[in-house]
Structure formats: C-alpha cells, structure tokens
C-alpha positions as CSV (number, residue, x, y, z in Angstrom):
1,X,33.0,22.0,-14.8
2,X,33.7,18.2,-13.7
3,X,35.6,16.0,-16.0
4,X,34.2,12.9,-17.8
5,X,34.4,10.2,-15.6
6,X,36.5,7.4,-16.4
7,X,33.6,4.7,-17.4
8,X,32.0,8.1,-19.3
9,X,35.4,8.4,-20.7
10,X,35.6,5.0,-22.0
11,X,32.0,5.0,-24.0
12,X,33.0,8.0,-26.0
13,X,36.2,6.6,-27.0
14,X,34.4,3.6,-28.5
15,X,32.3,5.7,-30.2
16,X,34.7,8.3,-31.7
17,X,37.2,5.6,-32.9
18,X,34.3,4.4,-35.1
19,X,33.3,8.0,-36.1
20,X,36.7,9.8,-37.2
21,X,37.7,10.0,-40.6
22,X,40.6,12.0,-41.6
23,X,40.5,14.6,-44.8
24,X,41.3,13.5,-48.1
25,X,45.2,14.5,-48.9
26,X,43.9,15.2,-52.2
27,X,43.4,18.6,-51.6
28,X,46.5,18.9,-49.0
29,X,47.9,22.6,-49.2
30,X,50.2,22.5,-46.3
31,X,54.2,22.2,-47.4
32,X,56.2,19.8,-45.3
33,X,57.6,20.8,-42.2
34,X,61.2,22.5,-42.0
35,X,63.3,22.0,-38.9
36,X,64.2,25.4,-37.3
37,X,66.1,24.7,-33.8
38,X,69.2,22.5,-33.8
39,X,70.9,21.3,-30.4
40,X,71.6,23.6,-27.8
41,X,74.6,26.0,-28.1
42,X,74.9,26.9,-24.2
43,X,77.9,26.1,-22.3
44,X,77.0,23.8,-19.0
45,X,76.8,26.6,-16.1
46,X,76.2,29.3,-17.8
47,X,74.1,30.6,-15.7
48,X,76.9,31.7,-13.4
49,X,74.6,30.7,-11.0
50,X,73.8,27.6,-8.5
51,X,70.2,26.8,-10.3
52,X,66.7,24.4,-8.7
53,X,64.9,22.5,-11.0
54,X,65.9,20.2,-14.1
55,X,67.1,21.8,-17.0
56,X,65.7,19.9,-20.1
57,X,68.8,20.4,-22.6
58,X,68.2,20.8,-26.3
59,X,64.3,21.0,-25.9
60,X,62.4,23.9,-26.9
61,X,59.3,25.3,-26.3
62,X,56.7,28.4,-26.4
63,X,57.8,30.0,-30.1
64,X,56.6,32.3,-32.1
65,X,56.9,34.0,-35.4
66,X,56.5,37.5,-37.3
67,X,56.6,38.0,-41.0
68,X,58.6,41.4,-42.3
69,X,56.1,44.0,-43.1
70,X,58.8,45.0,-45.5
71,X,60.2,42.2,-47.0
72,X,57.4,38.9,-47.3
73,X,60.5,36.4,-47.8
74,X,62.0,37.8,-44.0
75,X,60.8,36.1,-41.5
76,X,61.4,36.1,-37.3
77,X,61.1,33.1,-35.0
78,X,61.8,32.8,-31.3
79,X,61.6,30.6,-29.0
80,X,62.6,29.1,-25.0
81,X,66.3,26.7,-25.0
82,X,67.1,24.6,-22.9
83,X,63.0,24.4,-20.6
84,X,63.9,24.6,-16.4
85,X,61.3,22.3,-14.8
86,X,60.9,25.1,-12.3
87,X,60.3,28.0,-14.7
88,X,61.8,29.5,-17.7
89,X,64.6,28.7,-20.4
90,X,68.4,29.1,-20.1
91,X,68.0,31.5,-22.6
92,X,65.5,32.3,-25.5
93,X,67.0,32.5,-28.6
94,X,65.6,33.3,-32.3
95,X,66.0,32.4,-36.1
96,X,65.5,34.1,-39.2
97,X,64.5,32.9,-42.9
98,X,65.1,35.2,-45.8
99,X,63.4,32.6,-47.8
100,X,60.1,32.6,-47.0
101,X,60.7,30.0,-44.4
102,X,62.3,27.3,-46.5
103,X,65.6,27.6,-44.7
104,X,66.1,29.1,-41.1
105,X,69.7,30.5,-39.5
106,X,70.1,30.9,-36.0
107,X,72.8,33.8,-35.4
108,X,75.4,32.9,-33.2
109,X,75.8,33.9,-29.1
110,X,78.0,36.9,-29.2
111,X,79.6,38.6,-26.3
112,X,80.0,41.6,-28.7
113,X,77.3,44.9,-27.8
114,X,74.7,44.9,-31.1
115,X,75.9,41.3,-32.8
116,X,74.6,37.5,-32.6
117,X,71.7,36.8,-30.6
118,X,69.6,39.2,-28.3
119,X,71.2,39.0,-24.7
120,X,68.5,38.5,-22.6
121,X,70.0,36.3,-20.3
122,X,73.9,35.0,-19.7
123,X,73.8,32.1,-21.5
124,X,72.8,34.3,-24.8
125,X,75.5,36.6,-23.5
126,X,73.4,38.5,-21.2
127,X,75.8,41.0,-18.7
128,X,75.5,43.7,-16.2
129,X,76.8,45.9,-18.5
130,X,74.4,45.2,-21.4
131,X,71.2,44.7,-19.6
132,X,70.8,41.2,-19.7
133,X,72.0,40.0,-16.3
134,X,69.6,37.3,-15.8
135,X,70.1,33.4,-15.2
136,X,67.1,32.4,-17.2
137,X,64.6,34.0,-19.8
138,X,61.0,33.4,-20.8
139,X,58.1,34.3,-22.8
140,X,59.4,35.3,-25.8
141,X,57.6,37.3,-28.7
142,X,58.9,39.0,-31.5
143,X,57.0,41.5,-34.1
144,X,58.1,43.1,-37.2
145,X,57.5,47.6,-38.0
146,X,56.5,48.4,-41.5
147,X,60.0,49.6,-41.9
148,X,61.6,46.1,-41.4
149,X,63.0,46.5,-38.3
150,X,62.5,43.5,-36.0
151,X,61.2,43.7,-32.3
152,X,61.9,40.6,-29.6
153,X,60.7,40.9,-25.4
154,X,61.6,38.7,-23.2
155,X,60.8,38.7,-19.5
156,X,64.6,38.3,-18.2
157,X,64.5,35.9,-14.6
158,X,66.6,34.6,-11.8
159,X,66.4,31.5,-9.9
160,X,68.9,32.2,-7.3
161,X,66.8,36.3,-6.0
162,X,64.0,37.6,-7.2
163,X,65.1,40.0,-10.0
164,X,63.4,39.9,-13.6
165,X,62.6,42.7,-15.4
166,X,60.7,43.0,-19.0
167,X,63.2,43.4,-21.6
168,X,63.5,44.8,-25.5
169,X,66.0,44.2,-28.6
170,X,65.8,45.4,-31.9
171,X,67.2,44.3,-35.3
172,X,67.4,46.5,-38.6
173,X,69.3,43.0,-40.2
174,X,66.4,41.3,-40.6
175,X,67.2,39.2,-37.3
176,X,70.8,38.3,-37.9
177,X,72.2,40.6,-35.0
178,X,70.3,42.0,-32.3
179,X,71.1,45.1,-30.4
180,X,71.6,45.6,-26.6
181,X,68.4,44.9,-24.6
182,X,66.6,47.7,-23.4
183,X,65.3,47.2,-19.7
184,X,61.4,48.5,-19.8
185,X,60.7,47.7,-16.1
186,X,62.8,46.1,-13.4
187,X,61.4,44.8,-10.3
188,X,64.1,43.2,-7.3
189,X,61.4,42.7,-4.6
190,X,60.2,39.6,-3.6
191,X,56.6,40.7,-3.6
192,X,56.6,41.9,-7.2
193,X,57.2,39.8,-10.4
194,X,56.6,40.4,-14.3
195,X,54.8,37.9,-16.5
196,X,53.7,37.0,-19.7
197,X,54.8,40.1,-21.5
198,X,54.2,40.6,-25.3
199,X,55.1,43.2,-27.5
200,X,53.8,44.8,-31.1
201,X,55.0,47.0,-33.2
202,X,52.3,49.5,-34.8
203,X,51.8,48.4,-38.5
204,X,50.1,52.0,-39.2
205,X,53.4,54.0,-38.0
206,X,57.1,52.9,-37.7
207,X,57.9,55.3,-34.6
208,X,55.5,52.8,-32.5
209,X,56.4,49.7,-30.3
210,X,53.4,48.8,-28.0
211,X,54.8,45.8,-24.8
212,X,52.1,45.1,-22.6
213,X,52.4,42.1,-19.6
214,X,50.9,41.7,-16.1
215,X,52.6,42.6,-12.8
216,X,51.6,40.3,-10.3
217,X,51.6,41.7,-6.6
218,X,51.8,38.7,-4.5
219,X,52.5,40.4,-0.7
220,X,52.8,36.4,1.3
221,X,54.7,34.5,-2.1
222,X,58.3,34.7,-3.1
223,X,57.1,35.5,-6.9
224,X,60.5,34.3,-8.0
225,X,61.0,31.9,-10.9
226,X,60.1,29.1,-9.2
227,X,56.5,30.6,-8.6
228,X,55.9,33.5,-11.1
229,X,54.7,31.8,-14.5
230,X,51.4,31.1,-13.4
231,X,49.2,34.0,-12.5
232,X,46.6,32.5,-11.5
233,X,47.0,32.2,-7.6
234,X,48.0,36.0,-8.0
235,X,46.9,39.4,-7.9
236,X,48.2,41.0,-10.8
237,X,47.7,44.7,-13.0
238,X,47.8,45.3,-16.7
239,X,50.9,47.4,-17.5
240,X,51.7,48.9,-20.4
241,X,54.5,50.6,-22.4
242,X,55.2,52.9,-25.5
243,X,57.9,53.6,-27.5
244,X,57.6,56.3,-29.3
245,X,61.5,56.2,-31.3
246,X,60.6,52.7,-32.7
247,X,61.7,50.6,-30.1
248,X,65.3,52.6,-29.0
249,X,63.7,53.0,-25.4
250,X,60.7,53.6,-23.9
251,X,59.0,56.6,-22.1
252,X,55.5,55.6,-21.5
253,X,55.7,52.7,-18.7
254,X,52.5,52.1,-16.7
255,X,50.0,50.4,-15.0
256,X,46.6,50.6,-17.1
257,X,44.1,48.3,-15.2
258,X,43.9,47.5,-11.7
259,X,41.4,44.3,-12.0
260,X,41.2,44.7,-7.8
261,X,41.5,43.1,-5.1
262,X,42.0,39.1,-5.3
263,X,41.8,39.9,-8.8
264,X,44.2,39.0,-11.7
265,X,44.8,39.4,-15.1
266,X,47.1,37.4,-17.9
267,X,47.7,36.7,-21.4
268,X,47.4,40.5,-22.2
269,X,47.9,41.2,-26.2
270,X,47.7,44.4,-28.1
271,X,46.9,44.8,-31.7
272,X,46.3,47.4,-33.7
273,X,42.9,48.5,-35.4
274,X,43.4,49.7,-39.3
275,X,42.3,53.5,-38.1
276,X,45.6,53.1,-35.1
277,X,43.4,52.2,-32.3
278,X,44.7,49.4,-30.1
279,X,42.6,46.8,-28.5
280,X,44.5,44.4,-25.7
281,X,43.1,40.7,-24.9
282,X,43.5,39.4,-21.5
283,X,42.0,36.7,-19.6
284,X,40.4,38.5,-16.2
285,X,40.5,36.1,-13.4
286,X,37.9,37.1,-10.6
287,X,38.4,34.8,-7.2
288,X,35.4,36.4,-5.1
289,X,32.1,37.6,-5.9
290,X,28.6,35.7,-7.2
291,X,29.5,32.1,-9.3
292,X,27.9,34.2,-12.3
293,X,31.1,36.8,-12.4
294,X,34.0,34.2,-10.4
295,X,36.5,32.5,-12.7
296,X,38.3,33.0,-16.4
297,X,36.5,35.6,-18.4
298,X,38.0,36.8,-22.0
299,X,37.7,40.9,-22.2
300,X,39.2,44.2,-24.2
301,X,39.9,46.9,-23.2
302,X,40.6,50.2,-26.1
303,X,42.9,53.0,-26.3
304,X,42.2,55.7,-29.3
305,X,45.3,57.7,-28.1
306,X,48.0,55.1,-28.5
307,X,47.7,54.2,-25.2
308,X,47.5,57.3,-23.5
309,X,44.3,56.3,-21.4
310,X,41.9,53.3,-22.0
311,X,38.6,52.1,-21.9
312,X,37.2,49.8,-18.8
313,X,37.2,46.1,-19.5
314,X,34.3,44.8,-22.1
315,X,33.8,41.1,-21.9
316,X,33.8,39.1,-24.4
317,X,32.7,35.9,-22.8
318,X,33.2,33.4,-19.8
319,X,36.7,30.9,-20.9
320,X,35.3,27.7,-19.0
321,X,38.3,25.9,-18.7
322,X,39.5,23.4,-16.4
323,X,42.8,22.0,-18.4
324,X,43.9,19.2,-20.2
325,X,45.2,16.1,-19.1
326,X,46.9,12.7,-20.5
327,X,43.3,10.7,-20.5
328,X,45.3,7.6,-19.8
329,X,46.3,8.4,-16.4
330,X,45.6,11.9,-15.6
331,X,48.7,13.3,-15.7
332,X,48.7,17.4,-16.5
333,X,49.3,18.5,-19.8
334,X,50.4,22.1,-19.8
335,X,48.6,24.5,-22.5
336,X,47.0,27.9,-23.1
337,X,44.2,27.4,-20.8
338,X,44.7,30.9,-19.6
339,X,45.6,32.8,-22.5
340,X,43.3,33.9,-25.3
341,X,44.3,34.9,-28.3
342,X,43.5,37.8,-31.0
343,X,44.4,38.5,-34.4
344,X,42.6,41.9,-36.5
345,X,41.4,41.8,-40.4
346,X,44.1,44.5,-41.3
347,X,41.5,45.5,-44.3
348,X,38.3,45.3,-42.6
349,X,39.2,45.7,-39.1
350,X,37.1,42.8,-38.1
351,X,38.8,41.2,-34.6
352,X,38.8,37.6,-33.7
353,X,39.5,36.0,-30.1
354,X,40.3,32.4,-29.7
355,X,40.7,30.2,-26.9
356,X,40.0,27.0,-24.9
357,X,36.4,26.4,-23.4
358,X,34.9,22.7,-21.9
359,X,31.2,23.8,-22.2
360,X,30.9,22.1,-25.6
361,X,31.9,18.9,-24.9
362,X,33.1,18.5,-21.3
363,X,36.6,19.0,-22.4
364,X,39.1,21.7,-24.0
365,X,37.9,22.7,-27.0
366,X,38.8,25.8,-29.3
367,X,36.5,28.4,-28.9
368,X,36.1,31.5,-31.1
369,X,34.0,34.8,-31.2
370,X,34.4,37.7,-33.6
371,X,33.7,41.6,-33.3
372,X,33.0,43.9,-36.4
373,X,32.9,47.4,-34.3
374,X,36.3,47.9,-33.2
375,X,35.8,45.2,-29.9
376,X,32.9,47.1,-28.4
377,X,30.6,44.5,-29.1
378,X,31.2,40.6,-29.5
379,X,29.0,37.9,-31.4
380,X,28.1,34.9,-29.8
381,X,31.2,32.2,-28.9
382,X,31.5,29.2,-31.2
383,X,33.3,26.1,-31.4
384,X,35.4,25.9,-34.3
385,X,37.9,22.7,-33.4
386,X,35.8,19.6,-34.9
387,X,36.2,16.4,-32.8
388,X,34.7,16.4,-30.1
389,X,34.4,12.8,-27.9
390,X,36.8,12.3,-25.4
391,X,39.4,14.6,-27.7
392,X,40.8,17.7,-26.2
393,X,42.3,20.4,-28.3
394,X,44.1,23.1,-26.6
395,X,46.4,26.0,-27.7
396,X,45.0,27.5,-30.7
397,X,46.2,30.4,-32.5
398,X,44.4,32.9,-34.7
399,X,45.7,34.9,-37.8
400,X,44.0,36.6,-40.9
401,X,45.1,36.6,-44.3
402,X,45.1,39.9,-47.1
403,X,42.0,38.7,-48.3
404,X,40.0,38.2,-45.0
405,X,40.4,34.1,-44.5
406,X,40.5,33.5,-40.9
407,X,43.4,30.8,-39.8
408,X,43.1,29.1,-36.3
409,X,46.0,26.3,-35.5
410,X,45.8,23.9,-32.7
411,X,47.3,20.8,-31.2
412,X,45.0,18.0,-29.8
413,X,45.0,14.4,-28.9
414,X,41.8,12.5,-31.8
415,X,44.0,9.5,-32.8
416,X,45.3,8.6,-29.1
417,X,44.2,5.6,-27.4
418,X,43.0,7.2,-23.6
419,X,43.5,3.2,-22.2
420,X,47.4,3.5,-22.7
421,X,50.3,5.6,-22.3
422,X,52.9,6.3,-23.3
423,X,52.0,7.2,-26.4
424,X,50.3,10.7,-25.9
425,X,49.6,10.7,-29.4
426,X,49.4,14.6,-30.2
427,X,49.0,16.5,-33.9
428,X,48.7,19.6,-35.1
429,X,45.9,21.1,-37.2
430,X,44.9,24.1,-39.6
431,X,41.4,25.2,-39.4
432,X,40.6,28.0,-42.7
433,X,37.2,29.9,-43.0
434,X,36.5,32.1,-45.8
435,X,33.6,33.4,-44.7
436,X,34.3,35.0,-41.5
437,X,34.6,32.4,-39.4
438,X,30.6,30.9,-40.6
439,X,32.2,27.5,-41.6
440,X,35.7,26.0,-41.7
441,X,38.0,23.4,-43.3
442,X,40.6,21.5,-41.6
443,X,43.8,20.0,-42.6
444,X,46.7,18.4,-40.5
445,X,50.1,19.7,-40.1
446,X,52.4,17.1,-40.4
447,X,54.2,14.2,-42.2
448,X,53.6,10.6,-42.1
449,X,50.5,8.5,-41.1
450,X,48.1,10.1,-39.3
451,X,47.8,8.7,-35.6
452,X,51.2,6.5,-36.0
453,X,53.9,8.0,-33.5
454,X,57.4,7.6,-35.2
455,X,60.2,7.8,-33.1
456,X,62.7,10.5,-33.3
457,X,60.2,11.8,-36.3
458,X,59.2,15.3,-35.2
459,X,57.0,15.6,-38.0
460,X,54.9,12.9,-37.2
461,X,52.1,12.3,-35.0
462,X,54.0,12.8,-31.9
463,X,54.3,11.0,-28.3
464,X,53.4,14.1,-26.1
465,X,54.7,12.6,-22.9
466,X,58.6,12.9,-24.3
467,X,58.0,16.6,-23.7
468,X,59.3,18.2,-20.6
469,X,57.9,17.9,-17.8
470,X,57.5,21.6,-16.3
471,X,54.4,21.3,-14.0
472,X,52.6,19.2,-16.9
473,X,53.4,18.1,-20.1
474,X,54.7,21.3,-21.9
475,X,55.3,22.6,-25.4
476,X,54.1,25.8,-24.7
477,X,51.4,28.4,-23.5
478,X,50.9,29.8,-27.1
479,X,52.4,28.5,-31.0
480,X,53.2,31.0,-33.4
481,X,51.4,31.4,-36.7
482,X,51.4,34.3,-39.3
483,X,50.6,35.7,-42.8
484,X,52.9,36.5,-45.7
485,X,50.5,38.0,-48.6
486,X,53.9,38.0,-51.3
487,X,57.2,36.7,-51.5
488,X,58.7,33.1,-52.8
489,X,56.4,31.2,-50.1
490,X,52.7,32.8,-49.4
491,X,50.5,31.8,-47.2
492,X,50.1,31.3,-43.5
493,X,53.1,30.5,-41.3
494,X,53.0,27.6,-38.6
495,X,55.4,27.9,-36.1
496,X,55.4,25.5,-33.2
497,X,56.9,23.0,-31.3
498,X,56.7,19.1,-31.5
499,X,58.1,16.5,-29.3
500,X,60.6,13.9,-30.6
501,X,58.7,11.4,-29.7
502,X,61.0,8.9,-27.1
503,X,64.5,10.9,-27.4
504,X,64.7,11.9,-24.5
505,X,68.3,14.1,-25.1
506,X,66.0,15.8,-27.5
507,X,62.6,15.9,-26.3
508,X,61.4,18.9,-28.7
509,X,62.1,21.2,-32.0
510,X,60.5,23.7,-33.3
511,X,59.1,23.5,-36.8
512,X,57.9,26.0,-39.3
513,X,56.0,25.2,-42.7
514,X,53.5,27.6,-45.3
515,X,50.0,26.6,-45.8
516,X,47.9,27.8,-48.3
517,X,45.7,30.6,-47.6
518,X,42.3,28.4,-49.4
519,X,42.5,24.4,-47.5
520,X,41.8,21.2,-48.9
C-alpha cells in the first residue's frame, strides 16, 4: 500500500488537530513510571574485539518483562545495553523487583560461574569457558516456571566472524544471579544465522522450557551482525527446542517449518493453551507467487505433544504493513512491523494476536483478531488503536488478565506536529477491553502534559528522534507488558523503553509502572 502523500498528509493533520481530545485523568489508573536502567556498567572495549558501527552508550532498547508464577511481587526485566548502529547490544542485561515493581536492582557483571548477570556476551562476562563468547547480544526475553525459577535467551553475536548461537540462563534467586548460559544451537558459517529467538517456560508443568527463533539460510549474504536482524531479505525455517529438566539443557533441537523456497518466517512466539497445547505466532513472508498470497501474513501453527510434531501453518490474516516513518521528513522509524504478537486467556483459553496493519487508515495501525478454539479458527481482524488521521501507532503488545480483560500497549505519534522535526513527539498508551476485545478504553502511560516534550524527562511525551539511530529510529521491535493477579502491586505491567528526549549521552531508559486491570 502507497503512503499518504504529502499535500494528503497535510489535510488530515488539520483535521485531527481539531478532532483529538485526550481522556479525562479523572479516572487515571496507571501509577507513575519507575526508572529501571541506570548508565551503562561496561568497560570501553569490552568486546575484546575491533567492532563496525556506533555504539550508542547508555541507551537501551527492546525490553521485556515476566511476572513470577510463584511469587506476584517478583518480577524479571531484560533488556539490550549499550544499541550498535549495525546490530545488537554490547550486552543485554536484566533487573529484578521483589516489590511488585516499585523498586528494580540490576545484579552486578560477575566473572564468577552462576553469580551477577547472565553471560551472554563478554561485556556481561561472557567467556569461552562459560558459553558466552560473543562480542555482542540481542533479542532478549525472559519467562518465569510455576516453580519460580526464571528463564532469559539471548541470541549471542559477533561483529568481527560470523558466529552467534541461541543461548539460555536460568535463575532459582528470583533474577539476582544467573547461571552459566546454555548454548541451544551454534552456527559458525557465514551462510547461516539465528534470529529473533524467544523462549517460554510451560505454566502447566515446571520440567518445560519451550525457545523457538528462525534460522535464516542466506547462501549469497554474510548473515553476520551487520546483516542478520532483519529477516526479511532472507530465507529462513522455524526451529524449535525443548527442555525437558526445566531449562538445565536442552535435547529437543529442531527445525519444525520449512516456509520454502524464497520464503521466510520471523517473530515466532509459543504459548501455551490451559489443556498444555502450544500454539507459535510468526509472521510468514512469501516473496513469489499470486499478489493474493505474496507479502506479510500472521499464522499458527499447533503442537498437542509438546512439540513433538506440529500442525501446517493456519493463517490468521494478511499484516499489510509498509512501516513507520518521522512524517516530518520521512526518515525511518524502526518498530514491530514484522512481528505479531500473542498472549492466551490462561482460564478460558481464548488467544489473541496483535500487530501493525495500514489497511485502516493508510498508515500503521494496531490490529487485533481473537480465536476461541485453540487457534484453529480466527475472527475477523479489527482495529483496536483509536486515532487514526495522519497518526501511526506501531509496536503493540498484548496480555490478559485473571479475569479475562484483554491489555494491548502501544507507542504512537497523535500529538506530533508532521510539519517539524525534531520533535518526534512519541507516547505510550494502554488500551483495556473487558469484553473480549468488543470495545476498549484507553489511557496514556506517562507523566506530564500530554503532547509537551520535556527534556531529559523520560516520562514525558518524548522526542523520538533522540533515539538511536540503528537503521531507523529504534526503541525496539517489541515492549514488554505482563499480569500480576496478587501481590503489593496488581495489575498489568508496562515495560518499555522511552527516549530522553535531547540527551544525547543518554538517549533511552527503560521504564516499568502497574496499571489497573479496569481503565479510566
């Protein structure tokens, strides 16, 4: 689909400016932010390695979050330090609140086996010894089994070969020390690379960890990390793996769907049905064949048996998606364009897929559809983001409370002013439906005045072009959000990154708060 032209452009913005009205704060049932990253602890060089690209120090991006199954005050964040321009982080590191998010610690880089921070790469003290002898790391996911102990992945990369490899650590202190990573695939040929893993731990049985990602086979590209984030110029396959000792190693490590030639597939997330049956997400790319079938198209696939075999693809529908962009001046803004999103009703079973889609209003909008039979059958998609215009809101994230409300949180760009930039002005926002995703509320995350940038305020409407720069604008392909049903601090569990807007030693933080589970 074309973009708005610019004189098209300018019309709508006339129009929306006179049209938006923000909700009343009466109602407001989202806590003020809490800082969770600080400034960077890694040592210039540690790499051990000559490195390409800009390194953006102390800004993070890409986080997410898992709430204890065990404990409802414990929760898990992790996140990319210190963004390459290139491709990937210095090193990802994690946090953990034993509050219910009102306070976060971030455990110390340790060179000691089993202690501080997981060592995924050598700046988190990563070694050949332990596992983690990578320059960079990326993608990181974390997810909690029902007997409390934490799970993190991280796809480990170098800049300087072609080595990365999908890595594991566990924690059974609630995230204060993680244990030596465990290396689930390794790949040191340039025509192979491993991307966008994520990992989750079977709610219904502790002895489960399920890591899913995509291998991209790219036989006439050095798939190295200044090439392999982005699958869409590859051919990749679905690969799975199973741990059957709760995440101390994995036997089961293989392919599970061979999209075919000139054919990828990314964005590949696995949860689990109430009855154990996993369904994965995954955004199919198809490059050849009739305009109907060629493009983005969100699909399942099932596995009854844990994972033992699974089901051919069933579509869910066409993700019409072109990107976003700074409307000022064009400039790329990089989001989850490719990657949908899923989240299951752990009563009901119901599932719900998110993800970005211009057919509604010619740009990026948030796009939902629901399944009530296990993902064998999805209901028509719906937009569910509510300004439309010349707005674009990208990056959502779906979660589901005890009691069935559906949670989507999303960035996007209402109060910004497409005639100038900088600012990008950017916000974050909480959409609630308690009736299965029939209507919503909506409710801003975020301090201050609404649509007023404040500089060095991360809590603010934010300036999105102080972000780094990594092949657009970037804060991340996905956000984190999550449930706590108990504890000091219920509710759902924002978890993302903002840009500080204009400090430019500091571009980002990430930022957790609790919302209520009813809105405004």
């Amino acid at each position: 689909m074309l973009r708005l032209s610019a004189c098209r452009r300018a019309v709508l913005a006339a129009t929306f400016a006179a049209a938006v009205t923000f909700p009343a704060t009466a109602g407001a049932a989202v806590d003020p932010m809490t800082l969770v990253s600080g400034t960077s602890p890694f040592a210039a060089g540690c790499e051990v390695a000559p490195q390409t690209g800009t390194v953006f120090r102390n800004a993070e991006v890409e986080p997410w979050v898992d709430v204890n199954l065990a404990d409802a005050d414990n929760l898990v964040g992790n996140w990319q330090q210190d963004r390459w321009s290139n491709g990937g982080s210095s090193g990802n590191l994690s946090a953990y609140s034993r509050n219910g998010g009102a306070s976060w610690t971030i455990p110390p880089i340790s060179a000691a086996s089993d202690t501080g921070q997981a060592k995924f790469s050598r700046c988190t003290g990563g070694n050949a010894s332990n596992g983690g002898d990578f320059e960079r790391a990326t993608d990181p996911w974390v997810s909690f089994s029902p007997n409390g102990v934490a799970h993190q992945v991280a796809m480990g990369i170098n800049d300087s070969n072609v080595a990365n490899a999908v890595l594991t650590s566990r924690s059974s202190d609630k995230g204060a020390n993680w244990e030596n990573p465990v290396v689930v695939k390794f790949d040191d040929r340039a025509n192979f690379f491993n991307d966008k893993e994520t990992l989750t731990a079977d709610p219904t049985d502790p002895r489960y960890v399920y890591v899913t990602w995509q291998r991209i086979v790219a036989p006439n590209e050095r798939a190295s990390a200044r090439a392999g984030e982005r699958a869409a110029a590859f051919r990749s396959i679905a690969w799975f793996a199973r741990s059957d000792d709760n995440g101390a190693s994995y036997e089961l490590v293989k392919p599970i769907l061979d999209p075919g030639n000139k054919a990828q597939t990314i964005g590949n997330q696995i949860v689990v049905l109430p009855n154990g049956d996993l369904v994965m997400v995954f955004n199919l790319i198809r490059n050849v064949g009739t305009n109907r079938n060629r493009g983005y198209t969100a699909a399942v696939i099932r596995s009854t048996d844990r994972g033992n075999t699974w089901s051919t693809p069933i579509e869910i529908d066409r993700m019409i998606t072109d990107g976003v962009t700074d409307p000022a001046d064009g400039h790329p803004v990089r989001t989850g364009d490719l990657i949908p999103q899923i989240a299951v009703d752990d009563q009901s079973g119901k599932l719900y897929v998110v993800w970005q889609d211009d057919r509604f209003t010619g740009e990026e909008q948030v796009a939902l559809s629901s399944s009530t039979d296990g993902g064998l059958t999805w209901l028509d998609t719906r937009r569910v983001s509510t300004v439309g215009g010349v707005n674009q809101a990208f990056t959502p994230t779906v979660r589901v409370a005890d009691d069935g409300t559906v949670a989507v949180q999303h960035y996007d760009f209402r109060f910004d002013d497409p005639s100038t930039t900088p600012p990008l002005t950017t916000d974050a926002w909480l959409l609630r439906s308690a009736d299965g995703g029939a209507s919503w509320t909506e409710e801003r995350i975020g301090s201050g005045t609404p649509g007023v940038v404040t500089p060095g305020d991360g809590t603010a409407s934010f300036d999105m072009t102080t972000a780094p720069d990594a092949r657009g604008y970037f804060v991340g392909d996905y956000a984190g959000l999550d449930f706590a049903g108990g504890g000091l601090k219920p509710g759902f569990k924002p978890f993302h990154v903002r840009a500080n807007t204009g400090n430019l030693t500091n571009r980002t933080d990430v930022f957790s708060t609790t919302a209520s589970v009813s809105g405004p």
